[in-house]
C-alpha positions in Angstrom: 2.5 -0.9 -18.0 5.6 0.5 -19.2 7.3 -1.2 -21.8 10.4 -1.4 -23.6 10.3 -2.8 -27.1 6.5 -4.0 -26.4 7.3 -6.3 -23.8 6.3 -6.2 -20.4 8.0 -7.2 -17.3 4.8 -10.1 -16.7 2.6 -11.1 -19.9 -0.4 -10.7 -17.7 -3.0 -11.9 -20.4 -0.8 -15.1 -20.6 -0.9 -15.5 -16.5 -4.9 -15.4 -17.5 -4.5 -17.6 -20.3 -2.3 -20.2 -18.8 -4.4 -20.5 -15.4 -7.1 -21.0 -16.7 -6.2 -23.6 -19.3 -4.3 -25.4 -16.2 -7.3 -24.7 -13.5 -9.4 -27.8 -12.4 -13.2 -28.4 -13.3 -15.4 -27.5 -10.3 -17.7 -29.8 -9.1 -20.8 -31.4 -11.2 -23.9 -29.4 -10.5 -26.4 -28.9 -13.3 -28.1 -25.8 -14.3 -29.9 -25.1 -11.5 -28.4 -26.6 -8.7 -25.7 -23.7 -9.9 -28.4 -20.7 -10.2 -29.5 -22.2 -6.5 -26.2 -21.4 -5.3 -25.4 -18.1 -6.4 -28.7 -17.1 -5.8 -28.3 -18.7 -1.7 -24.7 -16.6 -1.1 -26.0 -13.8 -2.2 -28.8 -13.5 0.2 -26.1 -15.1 3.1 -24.1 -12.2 2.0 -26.5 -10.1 2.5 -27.5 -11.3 5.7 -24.0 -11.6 6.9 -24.1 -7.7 6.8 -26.2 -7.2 9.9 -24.8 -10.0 11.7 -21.4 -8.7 11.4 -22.1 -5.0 12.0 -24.4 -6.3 15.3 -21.3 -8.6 17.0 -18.5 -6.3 16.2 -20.0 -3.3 16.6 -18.7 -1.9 13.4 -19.7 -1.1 10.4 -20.5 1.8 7.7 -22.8 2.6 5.1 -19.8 2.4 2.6 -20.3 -1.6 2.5 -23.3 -1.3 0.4 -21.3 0.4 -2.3 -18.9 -2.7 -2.6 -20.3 -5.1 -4.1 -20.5 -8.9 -4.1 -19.5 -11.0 -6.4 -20.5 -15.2 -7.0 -17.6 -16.2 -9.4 -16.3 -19.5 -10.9 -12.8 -20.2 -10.7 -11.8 -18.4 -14.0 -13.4 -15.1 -12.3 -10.8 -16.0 -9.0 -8.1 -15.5 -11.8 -9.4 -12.8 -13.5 -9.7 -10.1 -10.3 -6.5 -11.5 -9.3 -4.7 -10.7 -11.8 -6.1 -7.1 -11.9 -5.3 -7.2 -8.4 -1.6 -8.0 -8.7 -1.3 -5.9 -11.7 -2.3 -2.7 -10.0 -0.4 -3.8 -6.9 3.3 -4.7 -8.4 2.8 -1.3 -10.7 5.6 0.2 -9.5 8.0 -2.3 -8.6 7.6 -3.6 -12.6 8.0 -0.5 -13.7 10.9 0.4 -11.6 12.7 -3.0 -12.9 11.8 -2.5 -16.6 13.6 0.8 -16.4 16.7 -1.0 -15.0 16.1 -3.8 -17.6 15.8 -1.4 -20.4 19.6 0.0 -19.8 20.9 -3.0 -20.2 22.1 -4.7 -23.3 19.6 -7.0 -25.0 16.6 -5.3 -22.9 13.9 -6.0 -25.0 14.4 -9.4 -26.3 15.1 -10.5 -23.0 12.2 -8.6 -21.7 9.9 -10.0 -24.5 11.1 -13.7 -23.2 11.0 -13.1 -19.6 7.8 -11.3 -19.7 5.9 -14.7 -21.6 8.2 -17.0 -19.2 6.9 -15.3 -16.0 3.5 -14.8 -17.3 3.5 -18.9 -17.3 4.7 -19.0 -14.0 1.8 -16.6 -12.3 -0.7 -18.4 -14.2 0.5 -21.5 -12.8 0.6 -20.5 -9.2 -2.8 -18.7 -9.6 -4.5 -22.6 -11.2 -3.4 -23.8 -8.1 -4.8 -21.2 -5.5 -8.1 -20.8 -7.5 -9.1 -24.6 -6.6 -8.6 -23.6 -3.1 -9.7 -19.7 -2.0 -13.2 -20.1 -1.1 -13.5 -16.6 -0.7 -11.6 -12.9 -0.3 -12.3 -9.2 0.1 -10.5 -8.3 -2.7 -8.4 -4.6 -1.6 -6.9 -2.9 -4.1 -8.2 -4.5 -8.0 -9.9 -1.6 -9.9 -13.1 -1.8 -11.3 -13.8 -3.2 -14.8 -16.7 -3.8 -16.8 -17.0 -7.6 -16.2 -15.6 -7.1 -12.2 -16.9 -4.1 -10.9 -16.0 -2.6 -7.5 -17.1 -0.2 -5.4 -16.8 3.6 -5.3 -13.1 5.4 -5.9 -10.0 4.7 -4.9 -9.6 7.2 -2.6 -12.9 6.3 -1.0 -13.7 4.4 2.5 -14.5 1.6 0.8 -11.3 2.0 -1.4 -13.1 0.9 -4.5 -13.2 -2.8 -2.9 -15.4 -6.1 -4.0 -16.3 -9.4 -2.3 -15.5 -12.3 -4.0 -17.5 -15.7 -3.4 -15.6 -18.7 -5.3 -19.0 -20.7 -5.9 -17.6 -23.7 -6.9 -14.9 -24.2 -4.3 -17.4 -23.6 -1.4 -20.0 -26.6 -3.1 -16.6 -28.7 -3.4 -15.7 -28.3 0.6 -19.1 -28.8 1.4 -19.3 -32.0 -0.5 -16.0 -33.0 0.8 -16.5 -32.0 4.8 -19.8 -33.6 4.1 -21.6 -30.6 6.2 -24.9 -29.1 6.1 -24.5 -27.1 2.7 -26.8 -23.9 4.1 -25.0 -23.5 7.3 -21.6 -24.0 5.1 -22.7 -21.3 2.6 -23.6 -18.6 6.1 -20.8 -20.2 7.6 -17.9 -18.9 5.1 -20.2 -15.2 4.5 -19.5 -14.4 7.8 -15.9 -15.0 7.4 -15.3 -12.7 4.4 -18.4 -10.0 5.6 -15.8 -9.4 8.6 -13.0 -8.5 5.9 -15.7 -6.3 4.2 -16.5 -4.6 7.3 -13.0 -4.3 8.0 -12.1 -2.1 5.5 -15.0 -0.1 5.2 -15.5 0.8 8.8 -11.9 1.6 9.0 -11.1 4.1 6.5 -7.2 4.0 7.4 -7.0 0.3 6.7 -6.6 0.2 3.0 -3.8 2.7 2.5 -1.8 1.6 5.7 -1.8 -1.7 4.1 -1.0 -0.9 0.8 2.1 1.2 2.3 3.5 -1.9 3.8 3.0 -3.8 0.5 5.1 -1.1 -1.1 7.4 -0.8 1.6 8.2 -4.5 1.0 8.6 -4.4 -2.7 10.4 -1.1 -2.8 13.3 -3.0 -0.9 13.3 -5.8 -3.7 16.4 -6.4 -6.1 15.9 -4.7 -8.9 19.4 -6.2 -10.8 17.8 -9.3 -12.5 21.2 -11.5 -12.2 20.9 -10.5 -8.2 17.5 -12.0 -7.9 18.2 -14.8 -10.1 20.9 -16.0 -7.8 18.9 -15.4 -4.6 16.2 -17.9 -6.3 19.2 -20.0 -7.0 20.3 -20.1 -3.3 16.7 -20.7 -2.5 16.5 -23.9 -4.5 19.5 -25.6 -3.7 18.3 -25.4 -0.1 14.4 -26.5 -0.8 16.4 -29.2 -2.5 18.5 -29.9 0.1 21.8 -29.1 -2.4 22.8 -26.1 0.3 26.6 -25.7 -0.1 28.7 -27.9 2.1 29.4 -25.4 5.6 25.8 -23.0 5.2 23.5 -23.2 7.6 19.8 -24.6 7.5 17.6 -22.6 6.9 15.0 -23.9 8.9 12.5 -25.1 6.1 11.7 -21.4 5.3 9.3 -21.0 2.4 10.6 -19.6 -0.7 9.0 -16.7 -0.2 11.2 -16.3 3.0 14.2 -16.9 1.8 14.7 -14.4 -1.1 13.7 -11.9 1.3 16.1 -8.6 2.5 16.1 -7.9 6.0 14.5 -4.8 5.3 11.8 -6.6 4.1 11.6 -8.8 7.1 11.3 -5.8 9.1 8.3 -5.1 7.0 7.0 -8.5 6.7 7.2 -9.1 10.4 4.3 -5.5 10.5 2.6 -7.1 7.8 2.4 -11.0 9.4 1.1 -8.9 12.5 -1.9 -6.9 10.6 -3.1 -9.5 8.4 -2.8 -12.4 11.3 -5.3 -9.5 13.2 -7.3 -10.0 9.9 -7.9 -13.2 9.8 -7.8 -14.0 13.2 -10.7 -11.2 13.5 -12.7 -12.5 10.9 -12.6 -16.2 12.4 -13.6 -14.7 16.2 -16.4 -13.6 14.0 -17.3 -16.5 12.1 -17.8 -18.1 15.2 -19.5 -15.9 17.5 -22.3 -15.1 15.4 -22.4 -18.9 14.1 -23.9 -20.1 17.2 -27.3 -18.3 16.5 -27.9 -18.1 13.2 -25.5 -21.5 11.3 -27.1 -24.8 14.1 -23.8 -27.1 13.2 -21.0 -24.6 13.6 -19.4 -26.8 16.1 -19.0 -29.6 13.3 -18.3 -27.5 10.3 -15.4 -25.7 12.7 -14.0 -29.0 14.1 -14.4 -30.9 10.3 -12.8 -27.3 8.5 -9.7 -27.0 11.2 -9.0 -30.1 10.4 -9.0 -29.7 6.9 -7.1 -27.0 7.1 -4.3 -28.5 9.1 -3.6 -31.9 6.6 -4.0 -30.0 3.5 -5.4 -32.3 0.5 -2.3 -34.1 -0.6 1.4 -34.2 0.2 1.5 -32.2 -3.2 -0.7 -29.4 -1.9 1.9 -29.7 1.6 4.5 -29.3 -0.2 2.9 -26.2 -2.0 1.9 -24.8 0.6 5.2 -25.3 2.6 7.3 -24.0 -1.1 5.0 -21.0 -1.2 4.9 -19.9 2.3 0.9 -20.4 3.0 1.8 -22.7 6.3 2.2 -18.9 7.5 -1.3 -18.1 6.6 -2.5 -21.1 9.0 -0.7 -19.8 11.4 -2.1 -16.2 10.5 -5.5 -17.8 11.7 -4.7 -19.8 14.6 -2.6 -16.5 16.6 -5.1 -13.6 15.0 -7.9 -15.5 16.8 -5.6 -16.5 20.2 -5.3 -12.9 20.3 -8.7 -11.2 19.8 -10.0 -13.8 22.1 -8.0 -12.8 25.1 -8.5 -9.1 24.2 -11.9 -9.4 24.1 -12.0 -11.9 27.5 -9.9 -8.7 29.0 -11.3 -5.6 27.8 -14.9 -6.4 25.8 -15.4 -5.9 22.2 -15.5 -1.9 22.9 -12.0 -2.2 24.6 -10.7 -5.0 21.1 -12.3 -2.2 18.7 -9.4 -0.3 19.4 -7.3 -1.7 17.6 -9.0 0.4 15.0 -8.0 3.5 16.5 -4.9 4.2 14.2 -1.7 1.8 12.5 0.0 2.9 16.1 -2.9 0.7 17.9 -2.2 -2.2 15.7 -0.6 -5.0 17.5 3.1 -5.8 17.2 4.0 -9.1 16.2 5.2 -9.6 19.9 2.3 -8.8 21.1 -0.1 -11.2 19.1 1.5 -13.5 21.3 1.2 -11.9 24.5 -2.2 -9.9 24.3 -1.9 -8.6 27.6 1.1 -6.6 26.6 -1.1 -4.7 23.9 -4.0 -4.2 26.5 -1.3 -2.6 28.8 0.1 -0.2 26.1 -3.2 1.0 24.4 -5.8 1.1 27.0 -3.0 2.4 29.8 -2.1 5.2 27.1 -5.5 5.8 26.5 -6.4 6.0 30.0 
């Protein structure tokens, strides 16, 4: 990163530090019930592969050369803070230049950088209890976390990440069958992997939006800090006497430009494809090869839906990730009536190019996307 004075925009080794130090214990399994584990998603993982490949008539050789990884919660943090470092690049180092013109620069740099470093690591202790597992994009490769071939390859130099811990936790909790479980969440995060690798455009349409986004961030610290400001009073329901609701928007929403809600709306509309993919997935291969996918479905949804605590609602509420339930619920509504309409051949494509990708509108009306793509087409 650049730096001014020695002090970068996020102290990323403190973001590690603190989430760690803040992260909960996983769950009590001895030495080999832990071994047992790995050892089982690796082979699901493996075996998700061919099931994935056979139902969605995708798939590439390039998925071999990403590999998979069984981590513990500490690991979550770890490649996720890789990941955001590579990611933010640019935005950081376009706001440490403006930082460093101003007066004070550095000292206020060397605070800010420790203060925000805190921050991450807090938010990251509270997703790495949760995240069961993720196709992680654009991390690079290290030593301890390696990934798959170079950047600019198909498989953009991506890994699969399976949090061991938090998938024995659910299990335990939903009180499922834990091999079915295990296949169960595989399937999920195979279809990411297959994703990506069978679609060589993916990555880098993808990370373009992310930049897109970021480049349209305030870059003048005192503008940001009163955006945050303005978002606060309202989660706190101090608004200033005569402003409108906002409409329990997440924070996330709220600081936002609406040039970055023109982007975010293209982003919501790929990712809820993503997920909402990966779920069709889940459970149209889970019928043959994972016997109780009807319960683990039903028990999960439901799980999903309550959240763990009112803590964790209002979390999840704070930090926008109602959105990602939602993500689910229209990404599968969508691929479902696709398929019903045109087959898996006529879904796959959606893969054709970013112009094939559904509009936000048109997760919510399928039919609309069948009638611009395949009419085109045809």
């Amino acid at each position: 990163m650049t730096s001014i004075g020695g002090a970068e925009m996020v102290d990323w080794n403190l973001a590690v530090a603190t989430a760690t130090r803040l992260v909960r214990p996983g769950p009590e399994v001895s030495r080999d019930e832990a071994r047992a584990v790995v050892a089982e998603l690796r082979r699901h993982a493996k075996a998700s592969e061919q099931h994935v490949r056979g139902f969605t008539r995708m798939g590439t050789d390039e998925a071999h050369d990403t590999p998979v990884l069984v981590v513990d919660r500490p690991g979550w943090v770890r490649a996720n803070v890789a990941g955001f470092r590579e990611i933010l690049k640019p935005l950081l180092d376009k706001m440490q230049e403006r930082r460093g013109s101003s007066p004070g620069g550095a000292v206020l740099g060397a605070v800010g950088g420790k203060v925000t470093g805190v921050e991450l690591g807090m938010l990251l202790s509270f997703l790495a209890s949760r995240v069961l597992g993720q196709y992680e994009t654009f991390a690079p490769a290290t030593r301890e976390l390696p990934a798959g071939g170079p950047p600019d390859s198909p498989s953009g130099g991506g890994r699969l990440l399976l949090v061991a811990p938090n998938i024995v936790h659910v299990e335990r909790e939903l009180d499922v069958q834990p091999h079915d479980f295990r296949l169960w969440v595989c399937l999920h995060e195979e279809t990411h992997r297959t994703q990506f690798t069978a679609v060589p455009w993916l990555r880098d349409h993808l990370e373009g939006e992310i930049q897109s986004f970021l480049g349209e961030t305030d870059v003048d610290p005192m503008t940001v800090l009163e955006r945050i400001r303005e978002a606060a009073q309202s989660l706190a329901g101090g608004r200033p006497e005569g402003e409108e609701d906002d409409g329990g928007r997440s924070l996330v929403e709220i600081v936002q430009t609406p040039a970055q809600r023109e982007v975010l709306g293209r982003l919501t509309a790929v990712m809820s494809l993503l997920e909402g993919h990966a779920d069709f997935v889940m459970d149209g291969v889970g019928p043959a090869v994972v016997p109780s996918v009807a319960e683990i479905r039903e028990k999960f949804q439901q799980r999903r839906a309550k959240g763990a605590s009112r803590l964790d609602l209002a979390l999840r509420k704070l930090l926008g990730l109602d959105a990602k339930l939602r993500q689910y619920r229209d990404g599968e509504r969508f691929v479902s009536a696709v398929v019903e309409q045109v087959g898996m051949d006529g879904f796959n494509r959606v893969w054709t190019s970013p112009n094939t990708l559904p509009t936000k509108a048109e997760l919510a009306k399928p039919a609309d996307w069948v009638a611009r793509v395949h009419r085109k087409a045809e």
